[in-house]
DRENPA-507819 format. One record per residue (C-alpha): x, y, z. Coordinates in pm, whole numbers, padded with zeros to 5 digits, always signed. Layout:
<atoms>
XYZ
...
</atoms>
This chain:
<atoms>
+00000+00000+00000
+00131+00345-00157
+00009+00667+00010
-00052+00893-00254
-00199+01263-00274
-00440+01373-00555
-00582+01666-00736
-00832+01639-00434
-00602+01732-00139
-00563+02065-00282
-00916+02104-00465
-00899+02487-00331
-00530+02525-00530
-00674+02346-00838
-00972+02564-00814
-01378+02487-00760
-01637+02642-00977
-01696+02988-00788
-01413+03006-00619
-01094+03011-00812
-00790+03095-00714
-00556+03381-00897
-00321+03114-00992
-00520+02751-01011
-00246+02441-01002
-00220+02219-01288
-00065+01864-01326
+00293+02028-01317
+00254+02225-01045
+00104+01878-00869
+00379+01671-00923
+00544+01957-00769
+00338+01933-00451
+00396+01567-00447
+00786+01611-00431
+00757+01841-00198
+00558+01651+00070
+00791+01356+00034
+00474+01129-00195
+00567+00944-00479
+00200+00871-00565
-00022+01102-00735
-00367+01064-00867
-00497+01354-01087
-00893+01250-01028
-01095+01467-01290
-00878+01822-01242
-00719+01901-01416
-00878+01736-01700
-00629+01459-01855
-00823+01503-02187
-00785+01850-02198
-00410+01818-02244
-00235+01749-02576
+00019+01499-02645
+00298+01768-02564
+00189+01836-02218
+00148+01527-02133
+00462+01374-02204
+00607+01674-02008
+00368+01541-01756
+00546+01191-01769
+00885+01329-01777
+00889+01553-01476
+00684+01295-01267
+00944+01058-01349
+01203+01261-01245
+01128+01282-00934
+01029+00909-00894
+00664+01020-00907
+00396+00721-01010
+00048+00885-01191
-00323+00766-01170
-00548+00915-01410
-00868+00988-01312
-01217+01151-01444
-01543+01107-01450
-01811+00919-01672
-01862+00636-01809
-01936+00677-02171
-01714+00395-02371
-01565+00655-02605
-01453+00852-02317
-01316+00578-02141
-01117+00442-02413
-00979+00768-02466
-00875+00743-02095
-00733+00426-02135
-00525+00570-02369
-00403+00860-02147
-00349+00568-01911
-00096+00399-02136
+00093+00721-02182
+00134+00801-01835
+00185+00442-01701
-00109+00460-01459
-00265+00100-01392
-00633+00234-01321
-00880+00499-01388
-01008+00594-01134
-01431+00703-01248
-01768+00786-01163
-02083+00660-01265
-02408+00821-01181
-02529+00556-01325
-02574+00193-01268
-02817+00073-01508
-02833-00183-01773
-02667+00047-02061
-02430+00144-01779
-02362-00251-01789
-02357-00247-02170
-02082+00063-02186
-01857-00153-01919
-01879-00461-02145
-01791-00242-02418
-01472-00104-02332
-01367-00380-02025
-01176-00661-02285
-00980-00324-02415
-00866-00241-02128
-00791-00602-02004
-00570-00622-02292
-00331-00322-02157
-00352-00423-01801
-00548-00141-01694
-00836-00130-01474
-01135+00072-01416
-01201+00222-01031
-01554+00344-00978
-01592+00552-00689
-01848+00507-00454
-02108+00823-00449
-02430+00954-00341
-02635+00860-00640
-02623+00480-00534
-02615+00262-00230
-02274+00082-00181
-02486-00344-00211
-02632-00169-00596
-02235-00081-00681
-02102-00404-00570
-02420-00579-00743
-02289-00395-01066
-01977-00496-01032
-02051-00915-00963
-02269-00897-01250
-02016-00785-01484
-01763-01055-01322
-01460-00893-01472
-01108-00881-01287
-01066-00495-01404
-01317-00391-01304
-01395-00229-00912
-01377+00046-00671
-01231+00354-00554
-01361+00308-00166
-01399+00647-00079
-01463+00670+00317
-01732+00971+00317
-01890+00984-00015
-02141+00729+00109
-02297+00929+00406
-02547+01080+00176
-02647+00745+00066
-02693+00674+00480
-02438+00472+00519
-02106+00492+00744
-01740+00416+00644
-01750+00063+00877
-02071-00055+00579
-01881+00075+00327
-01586-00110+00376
-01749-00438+00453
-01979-00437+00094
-01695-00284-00129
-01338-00383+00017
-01354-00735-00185
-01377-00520-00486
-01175-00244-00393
-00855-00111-00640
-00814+00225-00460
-00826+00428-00147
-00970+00730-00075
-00857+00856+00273
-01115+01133+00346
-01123+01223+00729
-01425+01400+00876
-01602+01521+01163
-02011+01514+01277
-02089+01879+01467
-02439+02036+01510
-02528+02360+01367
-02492+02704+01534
-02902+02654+01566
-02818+02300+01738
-03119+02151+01480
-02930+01942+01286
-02575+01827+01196
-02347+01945+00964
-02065+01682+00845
-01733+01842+00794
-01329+01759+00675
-01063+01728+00914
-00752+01639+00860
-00653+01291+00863
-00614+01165+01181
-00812+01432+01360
-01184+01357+01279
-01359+01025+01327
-01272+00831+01067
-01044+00501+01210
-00779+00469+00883
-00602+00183+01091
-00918-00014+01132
-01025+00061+00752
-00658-00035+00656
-00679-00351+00861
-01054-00441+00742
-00922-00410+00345
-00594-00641+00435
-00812-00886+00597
-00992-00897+00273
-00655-00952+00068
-00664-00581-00070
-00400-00406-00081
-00494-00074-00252
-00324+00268-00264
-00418+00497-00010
-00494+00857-00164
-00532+01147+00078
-00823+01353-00036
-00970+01660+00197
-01244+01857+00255
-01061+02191+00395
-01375+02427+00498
-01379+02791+00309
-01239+03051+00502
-01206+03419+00526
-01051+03431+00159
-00921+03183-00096
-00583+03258-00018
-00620+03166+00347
-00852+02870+00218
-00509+02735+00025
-00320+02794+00309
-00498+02615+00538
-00561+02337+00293
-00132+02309+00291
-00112+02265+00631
-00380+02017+00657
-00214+01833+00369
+00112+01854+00570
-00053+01708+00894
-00256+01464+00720
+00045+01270+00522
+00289+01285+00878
-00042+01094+01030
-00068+00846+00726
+00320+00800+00729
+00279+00622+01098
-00025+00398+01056
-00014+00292+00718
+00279+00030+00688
+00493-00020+00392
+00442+00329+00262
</atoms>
């Protein structure tokens, strides 16, 4: 198990719809942030958009990630067969073995797209992660994923994604880990509202909320899955977006010194 940092531990720096920042990071600037946090795993999820690069940037892509040692996971979202055969592609250049995806669907022509593009991407040794979401319950995505009965194909476990299906990190481990490729180590906190009538969930860095990572680590190697562990957060806005990015660094900064003492071999 890898720990690895994504587009999604600094989704403030790459920039969110309505609140951009004066100078949004793209894929360089993230390998950058991976060398300089000591990771040698990073996952570029959906931003910056792989498919928005040309064949120039991303072979500078590949060549400063490799220079610093630097494995890449391509990621988007979608599951459209032309777009993910285009991603397999962008796969092959950048030697990622998955792509990480999400469906909101999970349908029979959901099934039929899968089929469509899975013995392609069998053939190059790549395989497809869907994330875990909202739009479905956790038994309906591993139900997808049985009936399709193909070794590339399964999950991107993501440990909070799921509460707004009603359902809490411990059920989401125990109906996805068998299937699960990758790790999304999302840490979070429950607090009530200033009105105290109702609940608000919120990020925290890892290691300071209430997620257990060594349990969830524990429950997937029980399972035999050994997947990489990507630190995503879910840094709250504050006074500015420049003080938003700072405070997203630091957590990002706390976060990986917690990972790098309970996750083993990483």
């Amino acid at each position: 198990m890898k720990i690895g940092v994504s587009s999604y531990t600094w989704a403030w720096g790459v920039g969110i719809k309505g609140f951009e920042s004066a100078r949004p990071l793209g894929a360089l600037d993230l390998v950058q942030k991976a060398k300089q946090n000591g990771v040698y795993l990073l996952q570029i999820a959906d931003t910056p958009g792989l498919h928005d690069m040309d064949e120039d940037a991303l072979d500078e892509l590949v060549k400063k990630a490799d220079m610093h040692g630097i494995e890449l996971e391509a990621g988007t979202r979608g599951i459209e067969p032309a777009h993910l055969l285009r991603y397999l592609e962008i796969a092959k250049k950048i030697h990622s073995k998955i792509v990480r995806t999400i469906t909101h669907r999970l349908d029979r022509e959901a099934e039929a797209w899968m089929k469509e593009v899975l013995s392609e991407y069998k053939k190059e040794g790549v395989s497809i992660a869907l994330e875990n979401h909202d739009e479905h319950k956790t038994a309906e995505l591993a139900e997808f994923i049985e009936r399709l009965g193909n070794p590339h194909l399964g999950v991107c476990l993501d440990t909070v994604n799921s509460f707004a299906a009603l359902e809490p990190p411990d059920s989401v481990v125990k109906t996805l880990g068998p299937y699960t490729l990758n790790l999304h180590v999302k840490d979070f906190d429950v607090v009530r509202v200033q009105s105290q009538l109702g609940f608000s969930i919120v990020g925290r860095p890892a290691g300071k909320g209430r997620l257990d990572i060594p349990k969830i680590v524990g429950l997937l190697q029980e399972m035999g899955r050994d997947p990489n562990a990507v630190l995503e957060l879910w840094t709250p806005f504050e006074e500015s977006i420049e003080k938003t990015v700072e405070k997203e660094e630091s957590w990002a900064v706390e976060s990986l010194s917690y990972l790098r003492q309970v996750i083993p071999c990483a």
